[in-house]
C-alpha positions in Angstrom: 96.6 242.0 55.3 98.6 242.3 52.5 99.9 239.0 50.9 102.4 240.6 48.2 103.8 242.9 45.8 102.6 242.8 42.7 103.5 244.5 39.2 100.7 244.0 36.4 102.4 244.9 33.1 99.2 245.3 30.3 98.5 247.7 27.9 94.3 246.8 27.7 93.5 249.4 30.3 90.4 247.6 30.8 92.2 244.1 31.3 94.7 246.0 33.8 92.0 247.4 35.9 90.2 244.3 36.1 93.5 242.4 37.2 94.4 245.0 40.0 91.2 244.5 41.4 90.8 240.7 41.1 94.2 240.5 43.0 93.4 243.1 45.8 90.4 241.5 46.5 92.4 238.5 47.1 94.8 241.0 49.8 97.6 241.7 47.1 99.0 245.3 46.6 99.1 245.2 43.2 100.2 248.4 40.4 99.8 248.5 36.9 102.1 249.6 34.2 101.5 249.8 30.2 104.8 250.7 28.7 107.5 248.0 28.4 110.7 249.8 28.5 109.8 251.0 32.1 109.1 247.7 34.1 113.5 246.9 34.1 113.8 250.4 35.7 110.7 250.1 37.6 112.0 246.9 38.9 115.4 248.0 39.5 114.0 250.2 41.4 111.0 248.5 43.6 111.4 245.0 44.0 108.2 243.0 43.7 107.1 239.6 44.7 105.6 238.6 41.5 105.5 240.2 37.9 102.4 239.9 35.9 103.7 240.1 31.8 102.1 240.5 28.4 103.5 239.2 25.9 103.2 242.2 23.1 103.5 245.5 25.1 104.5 248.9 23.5 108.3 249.6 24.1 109.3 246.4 24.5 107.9 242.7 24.3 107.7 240.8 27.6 110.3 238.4 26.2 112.7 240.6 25.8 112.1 241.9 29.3 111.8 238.6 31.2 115.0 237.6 29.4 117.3 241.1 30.9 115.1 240.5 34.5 116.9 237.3 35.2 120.2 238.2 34.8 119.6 240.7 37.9 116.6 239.5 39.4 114.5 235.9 40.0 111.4 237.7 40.8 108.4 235.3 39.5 107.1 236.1 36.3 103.8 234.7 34.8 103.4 236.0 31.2 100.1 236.8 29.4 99.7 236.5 25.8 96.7 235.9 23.1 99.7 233.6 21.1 98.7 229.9 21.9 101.1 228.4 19.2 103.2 226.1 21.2 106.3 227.3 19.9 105.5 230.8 22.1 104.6 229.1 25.4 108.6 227.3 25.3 109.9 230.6 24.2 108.2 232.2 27.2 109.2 228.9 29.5 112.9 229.4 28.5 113.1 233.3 29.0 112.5 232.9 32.4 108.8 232.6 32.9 107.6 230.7 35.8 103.7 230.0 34.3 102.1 231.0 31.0 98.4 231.7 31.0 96.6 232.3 27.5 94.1 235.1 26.8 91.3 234.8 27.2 91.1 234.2 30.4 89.3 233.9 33.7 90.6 236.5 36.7 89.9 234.2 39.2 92.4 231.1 37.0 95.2 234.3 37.0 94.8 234.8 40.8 94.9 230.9 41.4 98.2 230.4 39.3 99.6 233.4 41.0 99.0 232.1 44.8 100.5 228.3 43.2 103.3 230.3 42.2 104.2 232.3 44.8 103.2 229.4 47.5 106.1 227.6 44.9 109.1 229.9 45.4 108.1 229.9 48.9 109.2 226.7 49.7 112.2 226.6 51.1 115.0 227.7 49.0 117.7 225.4 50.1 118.8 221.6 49.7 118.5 219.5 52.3 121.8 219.4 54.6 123.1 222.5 52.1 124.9 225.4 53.6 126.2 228.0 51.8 128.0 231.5 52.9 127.5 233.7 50.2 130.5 236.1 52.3 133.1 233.4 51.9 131.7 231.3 49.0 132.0 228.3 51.0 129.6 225.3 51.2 129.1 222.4 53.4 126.9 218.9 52.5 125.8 217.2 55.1 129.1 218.7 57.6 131.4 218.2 54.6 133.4 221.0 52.7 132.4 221.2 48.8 135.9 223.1 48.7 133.7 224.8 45.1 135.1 227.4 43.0 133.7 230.9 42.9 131.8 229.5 39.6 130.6 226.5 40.9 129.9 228.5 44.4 127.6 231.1 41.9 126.2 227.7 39.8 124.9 225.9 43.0 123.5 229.2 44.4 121.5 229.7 41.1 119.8 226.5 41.1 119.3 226.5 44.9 117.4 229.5 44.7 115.2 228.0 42.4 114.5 224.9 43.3 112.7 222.2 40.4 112.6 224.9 38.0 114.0 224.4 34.7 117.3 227.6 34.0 118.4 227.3 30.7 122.1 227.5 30.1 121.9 230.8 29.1 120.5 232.1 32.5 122.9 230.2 34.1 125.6 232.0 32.3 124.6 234.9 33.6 125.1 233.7 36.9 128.5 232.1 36.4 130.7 235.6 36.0 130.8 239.0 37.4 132.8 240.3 34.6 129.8 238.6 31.7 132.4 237.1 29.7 131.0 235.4 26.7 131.0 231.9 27.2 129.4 228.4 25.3 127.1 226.1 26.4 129.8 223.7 27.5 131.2 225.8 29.2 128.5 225.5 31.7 127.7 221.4 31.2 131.7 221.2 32.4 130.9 223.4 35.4 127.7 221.3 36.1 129.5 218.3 36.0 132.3 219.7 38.6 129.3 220.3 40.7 128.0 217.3 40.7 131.1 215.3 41.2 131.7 217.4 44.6 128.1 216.4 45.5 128.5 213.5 44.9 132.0 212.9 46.9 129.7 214.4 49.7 126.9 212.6 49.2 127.5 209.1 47.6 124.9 208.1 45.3 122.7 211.4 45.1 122.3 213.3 42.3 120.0 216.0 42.7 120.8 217.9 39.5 118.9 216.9 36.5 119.6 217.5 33.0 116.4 219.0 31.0 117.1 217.4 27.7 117.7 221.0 24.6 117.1 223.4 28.2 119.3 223.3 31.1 119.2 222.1 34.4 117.5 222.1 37.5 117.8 221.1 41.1 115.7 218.3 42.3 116.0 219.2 46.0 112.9 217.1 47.1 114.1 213.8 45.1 117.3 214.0 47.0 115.2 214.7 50.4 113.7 211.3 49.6 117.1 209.3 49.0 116.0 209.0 45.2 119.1 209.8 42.7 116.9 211.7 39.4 117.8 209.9 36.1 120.7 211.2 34.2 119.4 212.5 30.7 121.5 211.4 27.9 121.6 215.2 26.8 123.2 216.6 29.3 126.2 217.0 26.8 128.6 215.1 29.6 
């Protein structure tokens, strides 16, 4: 039985073969593509549960094209890449990658990380005692009304939906306005901390934001399960 959708984006035609059939031997429908500047339409198009990237692709580099997915989609991405300079795994980290795996490398690794990852965004996408009606843009916290802007409504439901991942500000920017408006970084630390002081009002003495010190945020939705309050970083530019 099938466990997912998968897109393999790799121009080795060798590589790509093997890959496809590494993951459908594991019970994955998985499809390979080459060119670059087809996976956004492709994926536009045809949702998938998990997106497979090299790093150097003709048409367009998988940075570039992680970086447009997630300002439409959160579809998981785990990039390739024969790069193993540190500099290029937090360049892929902050485009929006989920896991970074370095050629070369072992198929049975790459379908390992892909079932952590998808067993990951699997979990539950929701704080604990969160409700949120995406129809009204209200939320309630533990039975009490977080009375949030359509802003702060769009903010929460970005890090809710990806719970303890690190979104950069510039992801979450994308998230903030329908119109894209250009806006700066503390633009989006003052919506954060709006956010959190409503949380907070609703839930004294949890803080399930945390600051990722030169990133973003991310939501700590297990920490606050636990009645633990995450550390405040000291660069969270508040």
């Amino acid at each position: 039985m099938s466990q997912g959708r998968i897109l393999v984006v790799e121009d080795e035609p060798k590589l790509a073969a093997l890959i496809g059939d590494y993951l459908r031997a594991a019970g994955y429908q998985a499809e390979t593509l080459a060119d670059g500047s087809r996976v956004v339409p492709l994926l536009r198009r045809q949702p998938h549960d998990l997106l497979i990237l090299d790093l150097m692709l003709p048409g367009r580099d998988g940075l570039d094209i992680c970086r447009e997915l997630r300002g439409f989609s959160q579809v998981p991405v785990i990039m390739v890449t024969a790069r193993v300079e540190e500099i290029d795994r937090l360049l892929g980290l902050e485009a929006g990658a989920d896991d970074y795996i370095c050629k070369p490398f072992s198929p049975r690794e790459l379908v390992a990380r892909v079932k952590a990852v998808l067993r990951r965004v699997g979990e539950p996408p929701s704080l604990p005692g969160l409700i949120t009606d995406p129809a009204t843009y209200q939320a309630h916290y533990n039975g009490i009304p977080l009375d949030l802007t359509p802003v702060e409504f769009r903010l929460l439901d970005a890090l809710v939906a990806r719970p303890g991942r690190a979104l950069t500000r510039e992801q979450l920017m994308n998230h903030l306005y329908e119109d894209h408006r250009i806006v700066t970084d503390r633009t989006v630390d003052s919506h954060v901390k709006n956010l959190r002081r409503k949380l907070e009002q609703a839930v004294p003495g949890h803080d399930p934001i945390r600051s990722i010190y030169g990133i973003g945020y991310c939501l700590e939705c297990r920490a606050t399960a636990r009645g633990k309050t995450p550390a405040a970083d000291p660069g969270d530019g508040e």
